[in-house]
C-alpha positions as CSV (number, residue, x, y, z in Angstrom):
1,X,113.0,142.6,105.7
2,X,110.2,140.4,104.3
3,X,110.1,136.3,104.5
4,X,110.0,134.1,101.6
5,X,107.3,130.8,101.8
6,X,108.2,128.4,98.6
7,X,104.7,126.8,98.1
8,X,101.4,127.0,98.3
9,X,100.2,123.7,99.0
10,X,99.0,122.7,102.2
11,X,101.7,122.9,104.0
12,X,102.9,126.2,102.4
13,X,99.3,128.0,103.4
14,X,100.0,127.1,106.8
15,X,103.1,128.9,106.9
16,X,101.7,132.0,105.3
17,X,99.1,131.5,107.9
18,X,101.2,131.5,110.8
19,X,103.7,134.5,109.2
20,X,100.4,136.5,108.8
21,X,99.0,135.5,112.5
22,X,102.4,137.1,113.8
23,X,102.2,140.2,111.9
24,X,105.1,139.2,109.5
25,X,105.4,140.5,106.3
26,X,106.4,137.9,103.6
27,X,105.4,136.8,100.0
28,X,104.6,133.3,98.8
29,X,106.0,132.0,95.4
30,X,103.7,129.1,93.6
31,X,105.2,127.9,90.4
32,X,101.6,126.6,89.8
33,X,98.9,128.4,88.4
34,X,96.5,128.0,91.5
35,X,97.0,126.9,95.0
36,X,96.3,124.0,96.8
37,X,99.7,121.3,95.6
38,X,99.1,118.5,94.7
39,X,95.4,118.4,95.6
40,X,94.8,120.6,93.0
41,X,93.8,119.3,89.1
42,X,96.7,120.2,86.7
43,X,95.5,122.0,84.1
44,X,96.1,120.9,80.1
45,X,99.2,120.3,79.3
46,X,100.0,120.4,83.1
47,X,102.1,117.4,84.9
48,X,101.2,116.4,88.3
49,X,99.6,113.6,90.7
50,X,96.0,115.1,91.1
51,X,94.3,111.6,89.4
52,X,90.4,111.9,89.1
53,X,90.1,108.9,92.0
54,X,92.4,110.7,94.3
55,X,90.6,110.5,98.1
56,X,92.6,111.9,101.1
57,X,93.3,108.7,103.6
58,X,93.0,111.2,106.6
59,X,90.2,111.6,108.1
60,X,88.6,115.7,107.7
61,X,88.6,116.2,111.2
62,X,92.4,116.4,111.7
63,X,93.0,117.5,108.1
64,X,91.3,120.1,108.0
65,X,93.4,123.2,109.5
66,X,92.4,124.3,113.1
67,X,91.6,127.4,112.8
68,X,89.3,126.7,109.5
69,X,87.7,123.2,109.6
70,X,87.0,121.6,106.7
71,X,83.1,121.7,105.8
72,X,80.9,119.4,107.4
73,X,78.9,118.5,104.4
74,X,82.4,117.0,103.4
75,X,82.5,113.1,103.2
76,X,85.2,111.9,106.4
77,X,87.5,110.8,103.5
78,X,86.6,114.2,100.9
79,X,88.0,113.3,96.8
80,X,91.1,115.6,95.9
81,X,88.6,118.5,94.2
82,X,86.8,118.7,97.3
83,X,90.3,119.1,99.3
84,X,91.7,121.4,96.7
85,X,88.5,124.0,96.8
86,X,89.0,123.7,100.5
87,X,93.1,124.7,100.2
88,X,91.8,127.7,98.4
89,X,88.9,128.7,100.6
90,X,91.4,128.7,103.7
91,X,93.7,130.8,101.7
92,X,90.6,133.4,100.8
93,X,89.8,133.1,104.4
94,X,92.8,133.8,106.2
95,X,93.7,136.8,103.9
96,X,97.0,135.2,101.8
97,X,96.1,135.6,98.6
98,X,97.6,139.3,98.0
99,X,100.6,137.4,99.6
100,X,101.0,134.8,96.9
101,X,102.4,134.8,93.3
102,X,101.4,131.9,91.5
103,X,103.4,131.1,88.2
104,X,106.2,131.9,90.1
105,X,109.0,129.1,89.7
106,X,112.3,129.6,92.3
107,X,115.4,128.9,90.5
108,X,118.0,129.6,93.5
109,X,117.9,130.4,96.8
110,X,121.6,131.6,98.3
111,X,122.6,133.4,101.8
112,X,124.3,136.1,101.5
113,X,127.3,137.2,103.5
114,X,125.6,139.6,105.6
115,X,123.1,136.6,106.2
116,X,119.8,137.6,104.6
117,X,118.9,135.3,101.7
118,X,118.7,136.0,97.8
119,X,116.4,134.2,96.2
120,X,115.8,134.3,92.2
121,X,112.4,133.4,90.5
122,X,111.2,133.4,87.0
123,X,107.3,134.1,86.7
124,X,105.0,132.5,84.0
125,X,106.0,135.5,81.4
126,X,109.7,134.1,81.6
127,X,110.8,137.8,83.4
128,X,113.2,137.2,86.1
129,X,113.4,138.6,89.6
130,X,116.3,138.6,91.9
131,X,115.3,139.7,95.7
132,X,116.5,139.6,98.7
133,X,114.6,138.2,102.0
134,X,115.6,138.0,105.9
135,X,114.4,134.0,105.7
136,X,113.1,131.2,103.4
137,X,110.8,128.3,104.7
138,X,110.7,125.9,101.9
139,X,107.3,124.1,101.6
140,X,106.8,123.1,98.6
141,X,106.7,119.1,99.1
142,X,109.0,115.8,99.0
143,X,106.7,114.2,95.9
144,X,109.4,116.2,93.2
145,X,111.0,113.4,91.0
146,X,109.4,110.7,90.1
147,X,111.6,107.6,90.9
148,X,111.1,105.2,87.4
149,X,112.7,101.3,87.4
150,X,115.6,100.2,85.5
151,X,114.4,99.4,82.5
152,X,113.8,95.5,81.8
153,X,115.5,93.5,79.4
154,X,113.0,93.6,76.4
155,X,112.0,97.1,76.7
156,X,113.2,98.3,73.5
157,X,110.5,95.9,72.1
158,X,107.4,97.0,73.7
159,X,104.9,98.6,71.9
160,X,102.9,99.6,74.9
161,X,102.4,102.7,76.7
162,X,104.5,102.7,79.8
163,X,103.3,105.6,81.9
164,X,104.3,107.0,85.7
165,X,101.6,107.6,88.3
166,X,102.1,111.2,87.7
167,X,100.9,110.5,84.4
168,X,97.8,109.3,85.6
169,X,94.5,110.7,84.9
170,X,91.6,108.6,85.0
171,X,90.7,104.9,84.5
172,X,88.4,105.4,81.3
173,X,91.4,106.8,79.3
174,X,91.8,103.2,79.6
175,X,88.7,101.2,78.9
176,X,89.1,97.7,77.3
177,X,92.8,97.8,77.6
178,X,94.9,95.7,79.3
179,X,97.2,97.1,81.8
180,X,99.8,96.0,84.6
181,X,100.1,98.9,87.6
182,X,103.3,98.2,89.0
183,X,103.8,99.1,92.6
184,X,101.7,98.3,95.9
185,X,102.0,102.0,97.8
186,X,99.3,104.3,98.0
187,X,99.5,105.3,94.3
188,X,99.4,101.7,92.9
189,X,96.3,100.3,95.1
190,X,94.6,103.5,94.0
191,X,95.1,103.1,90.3
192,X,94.8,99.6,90.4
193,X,91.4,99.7,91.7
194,X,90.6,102.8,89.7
195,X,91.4,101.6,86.3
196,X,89.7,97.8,86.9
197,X,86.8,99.5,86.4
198,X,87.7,100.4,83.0
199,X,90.2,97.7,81.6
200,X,89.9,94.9,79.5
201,X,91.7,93.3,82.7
202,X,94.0,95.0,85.4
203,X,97.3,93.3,87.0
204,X,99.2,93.9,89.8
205,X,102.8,94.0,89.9
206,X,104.2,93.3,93.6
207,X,108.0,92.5,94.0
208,X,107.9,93.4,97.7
209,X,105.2,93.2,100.3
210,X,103.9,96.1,102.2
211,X,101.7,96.0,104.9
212,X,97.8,97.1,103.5
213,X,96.0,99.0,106.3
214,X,91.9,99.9,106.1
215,X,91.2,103.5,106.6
216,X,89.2,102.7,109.7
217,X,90.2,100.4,112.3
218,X,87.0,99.5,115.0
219,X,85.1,102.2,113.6
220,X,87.7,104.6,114.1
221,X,89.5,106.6,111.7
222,X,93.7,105.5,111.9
223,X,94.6,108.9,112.3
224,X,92.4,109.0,115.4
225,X,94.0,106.1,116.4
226,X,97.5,107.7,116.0
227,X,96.4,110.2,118.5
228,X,94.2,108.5,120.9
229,X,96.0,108.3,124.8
230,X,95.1,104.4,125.0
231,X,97.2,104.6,121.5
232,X,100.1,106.7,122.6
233,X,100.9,105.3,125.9
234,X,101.5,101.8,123.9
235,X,105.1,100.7,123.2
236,X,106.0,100.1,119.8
237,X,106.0,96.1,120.4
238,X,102.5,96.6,121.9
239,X,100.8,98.8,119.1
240,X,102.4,96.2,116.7
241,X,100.9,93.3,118.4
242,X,97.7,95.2,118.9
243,X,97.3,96.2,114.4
244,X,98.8,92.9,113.7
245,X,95.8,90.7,115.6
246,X,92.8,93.1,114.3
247,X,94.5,92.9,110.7
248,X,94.1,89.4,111.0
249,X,91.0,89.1,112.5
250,X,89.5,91.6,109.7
251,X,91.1,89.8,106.3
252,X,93.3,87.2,107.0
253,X,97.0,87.3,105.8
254,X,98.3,89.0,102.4
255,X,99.3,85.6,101.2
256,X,96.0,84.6,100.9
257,X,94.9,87.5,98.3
258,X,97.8,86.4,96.3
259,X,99.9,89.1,97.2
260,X,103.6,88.8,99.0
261,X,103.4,88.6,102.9
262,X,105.8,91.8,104.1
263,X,109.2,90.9,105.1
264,X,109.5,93.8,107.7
265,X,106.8,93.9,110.8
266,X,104.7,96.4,110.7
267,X,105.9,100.3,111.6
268,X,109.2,99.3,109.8
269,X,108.2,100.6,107.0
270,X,105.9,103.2,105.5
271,X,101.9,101.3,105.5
272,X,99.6,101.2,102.5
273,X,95.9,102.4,103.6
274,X,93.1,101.3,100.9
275,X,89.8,99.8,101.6
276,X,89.6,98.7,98.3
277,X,92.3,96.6,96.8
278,X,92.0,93.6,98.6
279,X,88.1,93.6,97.6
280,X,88.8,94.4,94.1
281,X,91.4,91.4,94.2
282,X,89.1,89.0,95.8
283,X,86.2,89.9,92.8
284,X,88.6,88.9,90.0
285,X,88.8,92.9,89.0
286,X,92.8,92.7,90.2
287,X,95.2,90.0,89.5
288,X,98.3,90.0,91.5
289,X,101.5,89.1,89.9
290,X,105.1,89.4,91.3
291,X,108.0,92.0,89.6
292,X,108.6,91.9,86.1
293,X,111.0,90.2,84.9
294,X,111.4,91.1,81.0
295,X,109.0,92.6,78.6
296,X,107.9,91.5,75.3
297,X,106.3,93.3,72.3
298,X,103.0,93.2,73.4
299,X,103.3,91.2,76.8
300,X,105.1,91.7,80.5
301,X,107.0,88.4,81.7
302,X,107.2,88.2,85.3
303,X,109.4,86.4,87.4
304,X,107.3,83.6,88.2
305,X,107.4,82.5,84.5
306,X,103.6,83.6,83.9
307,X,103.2,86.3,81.1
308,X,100.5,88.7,80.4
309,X,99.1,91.0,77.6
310,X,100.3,94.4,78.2
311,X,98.8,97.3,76.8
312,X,99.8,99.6,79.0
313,X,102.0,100.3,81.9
314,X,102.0,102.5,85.2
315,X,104.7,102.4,87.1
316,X,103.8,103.8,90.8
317,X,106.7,103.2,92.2
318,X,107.1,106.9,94.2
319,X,109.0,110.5,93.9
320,X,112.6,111.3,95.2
321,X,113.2,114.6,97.3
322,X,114.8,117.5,94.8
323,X,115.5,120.7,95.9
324,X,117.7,122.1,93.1
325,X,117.8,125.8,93.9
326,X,119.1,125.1,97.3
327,X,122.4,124.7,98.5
328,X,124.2,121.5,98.0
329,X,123.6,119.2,100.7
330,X,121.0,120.9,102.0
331,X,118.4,119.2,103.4
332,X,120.0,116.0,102.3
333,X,123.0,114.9,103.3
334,X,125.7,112.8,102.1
335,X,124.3,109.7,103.5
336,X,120.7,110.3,101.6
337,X,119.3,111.0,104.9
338,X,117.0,114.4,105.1
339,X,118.9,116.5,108.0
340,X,117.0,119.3,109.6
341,X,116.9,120.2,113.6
342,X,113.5,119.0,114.1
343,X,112.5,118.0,111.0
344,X,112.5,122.0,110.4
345,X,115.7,123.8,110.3
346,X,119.2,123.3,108.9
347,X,121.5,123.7,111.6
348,X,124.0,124.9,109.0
349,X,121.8,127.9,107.1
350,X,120.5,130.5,109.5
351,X,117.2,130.9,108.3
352,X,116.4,129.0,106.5
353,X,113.2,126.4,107.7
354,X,111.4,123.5,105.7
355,X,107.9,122.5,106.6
356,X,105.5,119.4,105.6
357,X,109.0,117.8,105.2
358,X,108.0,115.0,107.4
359,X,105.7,111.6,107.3
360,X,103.8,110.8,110.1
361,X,100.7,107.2,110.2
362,X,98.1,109.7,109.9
363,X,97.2,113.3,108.7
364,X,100.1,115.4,108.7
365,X,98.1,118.9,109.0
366,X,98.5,119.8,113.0
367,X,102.2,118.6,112.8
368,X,102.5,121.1,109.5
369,X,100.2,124.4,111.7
370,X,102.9,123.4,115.0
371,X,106.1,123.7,112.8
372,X,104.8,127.3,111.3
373,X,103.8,128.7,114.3
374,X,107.4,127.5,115.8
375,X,109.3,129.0,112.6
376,X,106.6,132.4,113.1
377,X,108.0,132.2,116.8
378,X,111.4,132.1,115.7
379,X,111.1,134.7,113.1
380,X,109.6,137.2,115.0
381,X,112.5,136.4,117.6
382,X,109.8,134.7,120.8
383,X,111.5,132.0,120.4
384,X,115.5,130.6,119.8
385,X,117.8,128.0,118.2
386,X,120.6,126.1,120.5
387,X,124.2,126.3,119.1
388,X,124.5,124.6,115.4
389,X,126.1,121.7,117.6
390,X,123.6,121.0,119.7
391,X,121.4,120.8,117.0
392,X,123.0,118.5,114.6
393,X,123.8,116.0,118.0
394,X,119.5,115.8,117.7
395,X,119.8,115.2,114.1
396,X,122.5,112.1,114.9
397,X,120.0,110.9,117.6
398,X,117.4,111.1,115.3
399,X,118.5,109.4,112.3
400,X,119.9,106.6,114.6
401,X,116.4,105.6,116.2
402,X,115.3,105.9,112.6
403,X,117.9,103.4,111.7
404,X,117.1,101.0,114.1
405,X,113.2,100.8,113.5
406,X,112.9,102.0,109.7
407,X,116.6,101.3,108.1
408,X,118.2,104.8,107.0
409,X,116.5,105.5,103.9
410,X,115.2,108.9,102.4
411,X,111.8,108.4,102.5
412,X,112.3,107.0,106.4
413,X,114.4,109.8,107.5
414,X,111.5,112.1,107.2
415,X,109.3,109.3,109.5
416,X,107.9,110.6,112.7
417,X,105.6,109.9,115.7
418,X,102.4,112.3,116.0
419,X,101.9,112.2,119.3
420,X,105.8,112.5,120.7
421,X,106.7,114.7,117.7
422,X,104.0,117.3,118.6
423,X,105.0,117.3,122.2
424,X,108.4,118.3,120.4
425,X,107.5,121.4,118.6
426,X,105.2,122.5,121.9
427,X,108.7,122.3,124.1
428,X,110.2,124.2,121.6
C-alpha cells in the first residue's frame, strides 16, 4: 500500500525524497498550485507569506539539501524567488514531480480499524477523492493561522488599513504612507526595513523585547556557528555568555536603539536575526514605539502617551499550528504543547509521522533530510518504534527541559538543539 506526504514545501520534498531513495511508493498532495511552500510567490488572488523582500537567514550551504546543493552563483543569504526556483529544481532533480498533485487540499486524514489511513482530498476542480494509504507524514508547515491581536479600544474608528504579514507584498504598495508594523520577530524587522524605503515614515511597534541577532557573527554564518564543535561542546550558560559579550561589543544594548531590552536571557526565547533594523533605526528610516494602546481615526496611541499618524497597519505578530483534518489532539495536546516521539511520531497513531515540525537557531534543512530518512527507515520496516509508553515518557522529558529553559509554549515545544537533536535521529 502506497504512503501519503502532505506538502510540498521544503520539508515535504525531502520526504518524498527519502520515500523515493527507499524504493517506496507514495503520492504527494500540494493544495498550492506549485511547489516550494512558503518560498514560493502566491499567485493573484493567492494568500501567503512569500513578501518581495523575503531573504532566507540560513546560510546556502546547510540550506541547501545534501544531496543537491544549492547553486553557487547563489548569494550566501539567496531572496525567496531564488529559494523557491531551487525547491523546484530539487524536485525535477530527484524525480518527484510525477509523485505530486498540486491543487490538491487534504480535508481529513482518519486510521482505520485495520490500521491503514484514509485520507480524503478535494483537487482544484472541487472533485473529491477518498483513498486509502498504509502511512501519512504530514509536512506541510507550523506557519497555518495567523495569530491577529485583540482588537484595541478605538478600532471601530480607524479608517486605516490594518493588514497581517501574510498580507504583505512589497513596500511600494505603500509609498508616501504612513505606517506602524507591529511586532519585532523575523516578519516585523523585515517589513519594517522593507517598507521605510517607501513610506512617508515607518514606526515600530514593540511591547516586548526580543533578542536581535546579525546573520553573521565573526565572519561566520550563525548557523555555522550552531554546528561548529567549539560551539557544541559549550554549556548553555557558556554559549550565552559567549553571544551576549560579542552582541555587545558589535552594537551596544537594545535600549540604546530605542527599543525594549529583553526580559528573558538569550536562548529563552526564540532570536530575531536581521542585519538591518537596527541600521535602519539608527538613520531615522524606523522609529521605535512601545504597544499600542488605542487607536484613533486616523492615528495609533501608544502606551507611552505619544501618538502617531496611521495610515496603515501590519501586524506581524506570527501563525498558530492548525492541523484540522487530523485527529483531535493530535499533534497538540491538551496543554498546547506539540507531542510527537522525537519531534516525528505520535506515539498514539501508528503511522502516522510529521516532519519540519521543529525550530532549531539555524537552518532547519539537515534536521528535516535526518527525520525522512528515519520515517523511510521505519516505513520500509529497517528500523522500529519502542512501546507507545516508552515513547510518550521521551515526550514528558522533553517538554519538561523545554519548560525549564523556554517556558511551555507552542511555538517553544517545537524548539530543538542541532547538534544533540541530530545525534538523536542518527541513534535512532
Amino acid at each position: 500500500m502506497s504512503r501519503c506526504v502532505i506538502g510540498a514545501g521544503l520539508s515535504g520534498l525531502a520526504a518524498a525524497h527519502a520515500l523515493k531513495s527507499a524504493g517506496l511508493d507514495f503520492v504527494c498532495l500540494e493544495q498550492a498550485s506549485d511547489v516550494g511552500g512558503l518560498w514560493r510567490q502566491p499567485a493573484a488572488g493567492e494568500r501567503g507569506p512569500g513578501y518581495l523582500s523575503l531573504h532566507l537567514n540560513t546560510n546556502k550551504r546547510l540550506t541547501g539539501y545534501a544531496d543537491h546543493p544549492m547553486p553557487e552563483s547563489y548569494p550566501v543569504y539567496p531572496r525567496h524567488s531564488e529559494v523557491a526556483a531551487y525547491l523546484r529544481s530539487f524536485a525535477e532533480w530527484a524525480g518527484l514531480l510525477g509523485h505530486i498533485e498540486l491543487g490538491t487540499t487534504v480535508e481529513s486524514v482518519r486510521r482505520r480499524a485495520d490500521g491503514a489511513w484514509t485520507v480524503v482530498s478535494r483537487d482544484a476542480h472541487g472533485t473529491r477523492a477518498e483513498r486509502e494509504f498504509a502511512e501519512v507524514i504530514v509536512a506541510s508547515g507550523h506557519n497555518t493561522e495567523p495569530v491577529r491581536p485583540p482588537a484595541p479600544p478605538g478600532a471601530d474608528r480607524f479608517r486605516g488599513t490594518v493588514l497581517h504579514a501574510l498580507d504583505y507584498r512589497d513596500g511600494s504598495d505603500h509609498a508616501g504612507r504612513h505606517v506602524v508594523v507591529v511586532g519585532l520577530g523575523a516578519s516585523a524587522v523585515d517589513i519594517a526595513a522593507d517598507v521605510s524605503r517607501h513610506a512617508a515614515r515607518t514606526v515600530l511597534s514593540v511591547r516586548r523585547g526580543l533578542h536581535i541577532l546579525p546573520k553573521q557573527v565573526f565572519g561566520m554564518p550563525l548557523d555555522d556557528v550552531a554546528e561548529a564543535p567549539w560551539w557544541t561542546a559549550m554549556s548553555l550558560e557558556e554559549q550565552r555568555r559567549f553571544i551576549e559579550q560579542a552582541l555587545l561589543v558589535a552594537r551596544g544594548k537594545l535600549s540604546d536603539y530605542g527599543l525594549p531590552e529583553p526580559d528573558h536571557r538569550i536562548f529563552s526565547s526564540a532570536v530575531t536575526i536581521s542585519d538591518e533594523i537596527l541600521t535602519r533605526i539608527r538613520h531615522g528610516a524606523v522609529t521605535p514605539k512601545p504597544g499600542i494602546a488605542s487607536l484613533e481615526e486616523d492615528r495609533v496611541v501608544f502606551t507611552d502617551g505619544t501618538a502617531v499618524r496611521a495610515d496603515t497597519i501590519v501586524h506581524c505578530t506570527g501563525y498558530r499550528m492548525a492541523y484540522p483534518f487530523l485527529p483531535a489532539g493530535t499533534p497538540i495536546g491538551a496543554q498546547g504543547a506539540v507531542e510527537l516521539y522525537k519531534r516525528v511520531v505520535a506515539p498514539d497513531h501508528p503511522g502516522l509521522y510529521f516532519i519540519g515540525l521543529v525550530r532549531p537557531h539555524g537552518s532547519v534543512t539537515r534536521l528535516v533530510e535526518a527525520q525522512a530518512r528515519w520515517v523511510a527507515r521505519l516505513s520500509a520496516g529497517r528500523a522500529a518504534l519502542p512501546e507507545p509508553e516508552v515513547m510518550r515518557k521521551e515526550i514528558a522529558g522533553h517538554l519538561a527541559g523545554i519548560a525549564d529553559q523556554y517556558g511551555l509554549t507552542q511555538g517553544a515545544s517545537i524548539q530543538v538543539n542541532v547538534a544533540p537533536y541530530l545525534e538523536e535521529l542518527r541513534q535512532e
